[in-house]
C-alpha positions as CSV (number, residue, x, y, z in Angstrom):
1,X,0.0,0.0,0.0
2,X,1.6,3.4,-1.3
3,X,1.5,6.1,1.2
4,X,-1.6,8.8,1.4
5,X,-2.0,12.2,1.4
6,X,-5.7,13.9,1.7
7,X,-4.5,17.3,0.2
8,X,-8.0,18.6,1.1
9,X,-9.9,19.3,4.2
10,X,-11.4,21.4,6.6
11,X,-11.5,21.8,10.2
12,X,-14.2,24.5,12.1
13,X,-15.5,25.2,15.5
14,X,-18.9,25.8,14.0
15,X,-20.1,29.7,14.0
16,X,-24.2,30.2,12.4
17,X,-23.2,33.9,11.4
18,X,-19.3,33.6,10.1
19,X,-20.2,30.2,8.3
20,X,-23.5,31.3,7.0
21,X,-22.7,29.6,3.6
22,X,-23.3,26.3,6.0
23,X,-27.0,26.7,5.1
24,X,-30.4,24.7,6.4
25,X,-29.6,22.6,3.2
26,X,-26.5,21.3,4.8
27,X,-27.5,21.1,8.7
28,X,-25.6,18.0,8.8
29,X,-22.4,19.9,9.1
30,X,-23.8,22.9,11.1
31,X,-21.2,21.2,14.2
32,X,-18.0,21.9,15.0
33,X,-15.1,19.5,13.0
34,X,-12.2,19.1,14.7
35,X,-8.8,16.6,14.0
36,X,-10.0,14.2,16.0
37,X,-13.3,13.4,14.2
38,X,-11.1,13.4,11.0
39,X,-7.8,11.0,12.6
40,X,-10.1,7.8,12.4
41,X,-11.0,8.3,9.1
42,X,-7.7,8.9,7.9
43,X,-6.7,6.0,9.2
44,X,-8.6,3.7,8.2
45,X,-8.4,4.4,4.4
46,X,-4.7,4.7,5.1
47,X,-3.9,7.9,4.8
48,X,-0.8,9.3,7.1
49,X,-1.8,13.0,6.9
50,X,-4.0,15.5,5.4
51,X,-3.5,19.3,4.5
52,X,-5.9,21.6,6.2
53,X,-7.5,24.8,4.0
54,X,-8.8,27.3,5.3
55,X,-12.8,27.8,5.4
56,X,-13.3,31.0,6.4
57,X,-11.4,34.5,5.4
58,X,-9.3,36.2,8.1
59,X,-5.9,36.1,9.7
60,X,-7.5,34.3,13.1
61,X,-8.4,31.2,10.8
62,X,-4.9,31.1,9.9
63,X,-3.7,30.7,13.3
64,X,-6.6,28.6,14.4
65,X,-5.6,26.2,11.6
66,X,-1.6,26.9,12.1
67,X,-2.6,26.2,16.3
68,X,-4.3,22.8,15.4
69,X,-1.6,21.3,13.1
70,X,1.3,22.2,15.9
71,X,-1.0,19.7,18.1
72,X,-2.1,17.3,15.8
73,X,1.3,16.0,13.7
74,X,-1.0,14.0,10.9
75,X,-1.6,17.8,10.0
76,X,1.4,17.9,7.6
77,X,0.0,21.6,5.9
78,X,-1.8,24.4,6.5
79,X,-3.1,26.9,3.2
80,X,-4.3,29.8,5.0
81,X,-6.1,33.4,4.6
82,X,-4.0,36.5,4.6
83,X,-5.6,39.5,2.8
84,X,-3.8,39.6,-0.4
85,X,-5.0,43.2,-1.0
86,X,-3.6,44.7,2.0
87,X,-0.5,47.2,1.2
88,X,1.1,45.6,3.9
89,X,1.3,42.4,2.5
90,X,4.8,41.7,2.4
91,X,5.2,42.9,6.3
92,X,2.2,39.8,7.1
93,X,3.8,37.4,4.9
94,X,6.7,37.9,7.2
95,X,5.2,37.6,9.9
96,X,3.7,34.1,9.3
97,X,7.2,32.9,7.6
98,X,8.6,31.2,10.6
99,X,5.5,28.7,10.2
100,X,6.7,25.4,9.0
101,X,3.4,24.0,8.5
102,X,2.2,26.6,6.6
103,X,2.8,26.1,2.5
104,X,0.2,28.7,0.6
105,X,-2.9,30.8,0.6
106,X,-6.3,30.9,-0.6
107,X,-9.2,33.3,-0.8
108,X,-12.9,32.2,-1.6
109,X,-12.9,33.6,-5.1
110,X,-15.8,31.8,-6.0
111,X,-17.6,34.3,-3.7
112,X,-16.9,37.2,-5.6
113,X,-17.3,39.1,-8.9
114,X,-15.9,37.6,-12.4
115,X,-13.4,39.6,-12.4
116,X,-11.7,40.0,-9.1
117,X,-8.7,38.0,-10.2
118,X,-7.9,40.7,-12.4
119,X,-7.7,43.3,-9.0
120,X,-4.5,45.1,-9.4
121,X,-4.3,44.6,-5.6
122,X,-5.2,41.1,-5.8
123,X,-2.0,40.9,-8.3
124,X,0.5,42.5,-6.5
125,X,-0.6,40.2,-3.5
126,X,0.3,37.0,-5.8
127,X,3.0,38.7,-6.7
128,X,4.6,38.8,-3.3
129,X,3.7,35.2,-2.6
130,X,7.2,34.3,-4.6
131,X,9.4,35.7,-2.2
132,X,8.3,33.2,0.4
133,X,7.5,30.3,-1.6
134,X,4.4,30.1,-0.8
135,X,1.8,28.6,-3.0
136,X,-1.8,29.6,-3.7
137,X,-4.9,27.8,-4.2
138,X,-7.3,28.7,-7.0
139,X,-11.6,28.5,-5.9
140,X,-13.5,29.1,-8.4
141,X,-16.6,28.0,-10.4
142,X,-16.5,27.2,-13.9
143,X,-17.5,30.7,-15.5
144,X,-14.4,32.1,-13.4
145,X,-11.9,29.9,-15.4
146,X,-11.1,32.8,-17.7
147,X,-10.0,35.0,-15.3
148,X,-8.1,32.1,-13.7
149,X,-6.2,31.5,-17.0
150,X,-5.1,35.3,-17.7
151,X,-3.6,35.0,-13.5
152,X,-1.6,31.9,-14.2
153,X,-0.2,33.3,-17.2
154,X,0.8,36.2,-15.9
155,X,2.4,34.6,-13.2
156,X,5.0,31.7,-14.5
157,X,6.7,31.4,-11.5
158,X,3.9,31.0,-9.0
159,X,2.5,27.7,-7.8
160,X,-1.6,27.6,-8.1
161,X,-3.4,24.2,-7.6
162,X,-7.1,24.3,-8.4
163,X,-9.4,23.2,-6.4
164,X,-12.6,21.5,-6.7
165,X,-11.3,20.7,-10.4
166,X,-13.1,24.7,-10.7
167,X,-16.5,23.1,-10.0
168,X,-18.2,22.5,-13.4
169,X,-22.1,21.7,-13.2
170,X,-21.6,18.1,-12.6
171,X,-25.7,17.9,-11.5
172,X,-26.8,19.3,-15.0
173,X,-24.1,17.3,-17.2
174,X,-22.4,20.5,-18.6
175,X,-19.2,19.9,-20.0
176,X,-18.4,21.2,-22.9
177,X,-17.1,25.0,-21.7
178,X,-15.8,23.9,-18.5
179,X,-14.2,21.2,-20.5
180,X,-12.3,24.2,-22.8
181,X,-11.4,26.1,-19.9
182,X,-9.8,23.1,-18.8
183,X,-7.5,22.3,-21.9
184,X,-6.4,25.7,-22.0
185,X,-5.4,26.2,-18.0
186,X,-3.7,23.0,-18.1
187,X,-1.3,23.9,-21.0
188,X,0.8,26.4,-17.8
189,X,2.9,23.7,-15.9
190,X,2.7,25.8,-12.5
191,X,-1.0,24.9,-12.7
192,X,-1.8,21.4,-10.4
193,X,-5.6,20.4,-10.1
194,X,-7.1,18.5,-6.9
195,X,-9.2,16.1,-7.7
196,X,-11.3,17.0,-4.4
197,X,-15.1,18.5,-4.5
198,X,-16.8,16.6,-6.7
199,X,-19.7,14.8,-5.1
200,X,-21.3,18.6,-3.8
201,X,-21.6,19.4,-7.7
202,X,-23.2,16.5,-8.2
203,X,-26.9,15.6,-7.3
204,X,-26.7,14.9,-4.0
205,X,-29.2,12.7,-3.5
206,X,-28.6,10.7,-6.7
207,X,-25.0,10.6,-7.7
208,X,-23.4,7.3,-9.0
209,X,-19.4,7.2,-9.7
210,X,-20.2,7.2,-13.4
211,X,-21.4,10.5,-13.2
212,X,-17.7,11.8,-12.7
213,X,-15.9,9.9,-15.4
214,X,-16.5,12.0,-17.9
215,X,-15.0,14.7,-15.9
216,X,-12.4,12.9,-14.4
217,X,-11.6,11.8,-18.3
218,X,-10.9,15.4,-18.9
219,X,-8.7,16.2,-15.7
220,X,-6.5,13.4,-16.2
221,X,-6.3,14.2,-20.2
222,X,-5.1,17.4,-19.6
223,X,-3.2,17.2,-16.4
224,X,-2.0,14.3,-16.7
225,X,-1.0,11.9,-13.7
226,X,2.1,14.1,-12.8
227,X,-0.2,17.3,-11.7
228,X,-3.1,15.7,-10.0
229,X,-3.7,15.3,-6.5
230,X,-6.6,13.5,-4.0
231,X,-8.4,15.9,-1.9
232,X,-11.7,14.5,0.0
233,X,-13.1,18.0,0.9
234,X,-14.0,16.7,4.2
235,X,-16.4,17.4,6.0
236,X,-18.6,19.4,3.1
237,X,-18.3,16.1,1.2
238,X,-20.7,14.8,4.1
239,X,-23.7,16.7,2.5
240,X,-23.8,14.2,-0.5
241,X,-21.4,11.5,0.5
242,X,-19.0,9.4,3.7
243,X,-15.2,9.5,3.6
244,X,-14.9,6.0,2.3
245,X,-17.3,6.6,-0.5
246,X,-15.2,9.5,-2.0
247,X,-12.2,7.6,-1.4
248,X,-13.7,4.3,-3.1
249,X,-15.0,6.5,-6.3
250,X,-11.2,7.5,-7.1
251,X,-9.6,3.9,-6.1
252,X,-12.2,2.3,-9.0
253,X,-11.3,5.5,-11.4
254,X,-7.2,4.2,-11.1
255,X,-7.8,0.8,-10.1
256,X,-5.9,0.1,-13.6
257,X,-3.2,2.6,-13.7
258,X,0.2,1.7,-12.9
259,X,1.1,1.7,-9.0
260,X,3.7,4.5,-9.6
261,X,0.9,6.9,-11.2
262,X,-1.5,5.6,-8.1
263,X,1.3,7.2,-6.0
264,X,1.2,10.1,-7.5
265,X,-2.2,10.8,-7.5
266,X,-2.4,9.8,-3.8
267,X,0.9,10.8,-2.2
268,X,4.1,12.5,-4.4
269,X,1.8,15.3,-6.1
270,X,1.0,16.9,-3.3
271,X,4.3,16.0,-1.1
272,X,5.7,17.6,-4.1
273,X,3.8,20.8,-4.6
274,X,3.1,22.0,-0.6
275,X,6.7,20.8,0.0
276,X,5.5,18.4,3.4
């Protein structure tokens, strides 16, 4: 059994009015999620340690996060919040540089207008990421994948992983621009993709594993094995889905690829990218 990495999770003290996009749709995770409700799990679909992303955008969730992986040593990354438009950028980058565990960034882009990626303050924030190493995770729905394009061509040097594989409409069966923004984002080699958010596209009620080939056909097309990670998006991936089930859905997917691309996909990828 190759080693495992869940690239892709979440941990929350549960708060109604900060996590407000936790709606009455998805009451069953309106409670806090700690490491220890996530350690078993882990375990017993072998993984040996998970990055934790942040949920919710301010500095504070940055620390809670940084706080729980210094206690919990199965938390092998943090990607934080830092306000990437703030002049002072550079002086909070610094701050946080003496974190080991921390290895990027990430803002809820999905969340805002079309065109924030193009924010001149936005951009000088990714700029200042290089300095530090630091890499910077791209969350976005499908119509945003333009945006997300011009940004990782403009920035060769910088590290982006997207997440969610940018959330096309896996419910409705729409491929086909999704599927363009795809090829096109995947030609930059700084660009990774986590295979990670899939079954809350889905419907989630009604999903089968066939429903994602056709977009996991796509991703590993145009990524390739070498730029592909597993994330499991826990615990949001309770509202249509169980750990084991999202974990089972990707073991059928590469159940015939070679065991050195399986490591890849589960392990080296992200060991590789978020340096762990």
């Amino acid at each position: 059994m190759s080693k495992r990495i869940d690239s892709h999770q979440h941990f929350w003290k549960f708060d109604p009015v900060r996590d407000s996009w936790i709606d009455e749709t998805m009451q069953n995770i309106q409670r806090d999620f700690l490491p220890e409700d996530l350690e078993p799990l882990l375990k017993e679909n072998q993984f040996e340690g998970c990055v934790a992303v942040q949920a919710s955008q301010s500095e504070e969730e940055t620390h809670f996060l940084l706080d729980l992986a210094s206690k919990n040593d199965f938390i092998k990354g943090v990607v934080g919040w830092i306000d990437l438009r703030n002049e002072n950028i550079e002086e909070r980058l610094q701050f946080f540089s003496d974190q080991k565990k921390l290895k990027g960034f990430r803002h809820v882009v999905q969340g805002e207008a079309d065109d924030f990626m193009f924010g001149e303050a936005f951009r000088i924030g990714i700029t200042a990421l290089k300095a530090f190493n630091y890499t910077y995770d791209i969350l976005i729905f499908e119509r945003q994948l333009p945006a997300a394009i011009s940004l990782v061509k403009d920035f060769p040097n910088q590290k982006f992983v997207i997440d969610h594989i940018a959330k096309p409409d896996i419910k409705s069966e729409t491929i086909f621009s999704w599927k363009s923004g795809i090829e096109e984002i995947a030609k930059y080699d700084n660009v990774w993709c986590k295979i990670s958010g899939m079954v809350t596209e889905a419907d989630w009620k009604n999903w089968k594993p066939e429903d994602f080939k056709p977009y996991l056909d796509v991703i590993f097309e145009n990524f390739s094995v070498d730029r592909l990670m597993y994330g499991s998006d826990w615990p949001v991936l309770n509202v249509a889905s169980d750990y084991d089930e999202v974990v089972k859905t990707l073991e059928d997917y590469i159940s015939k690829f070679s065991v050195e691309d399986q490591n890849k996909i589960w392990f080296e990828n992200a060991n590789e990218f978020y340096k762990l």
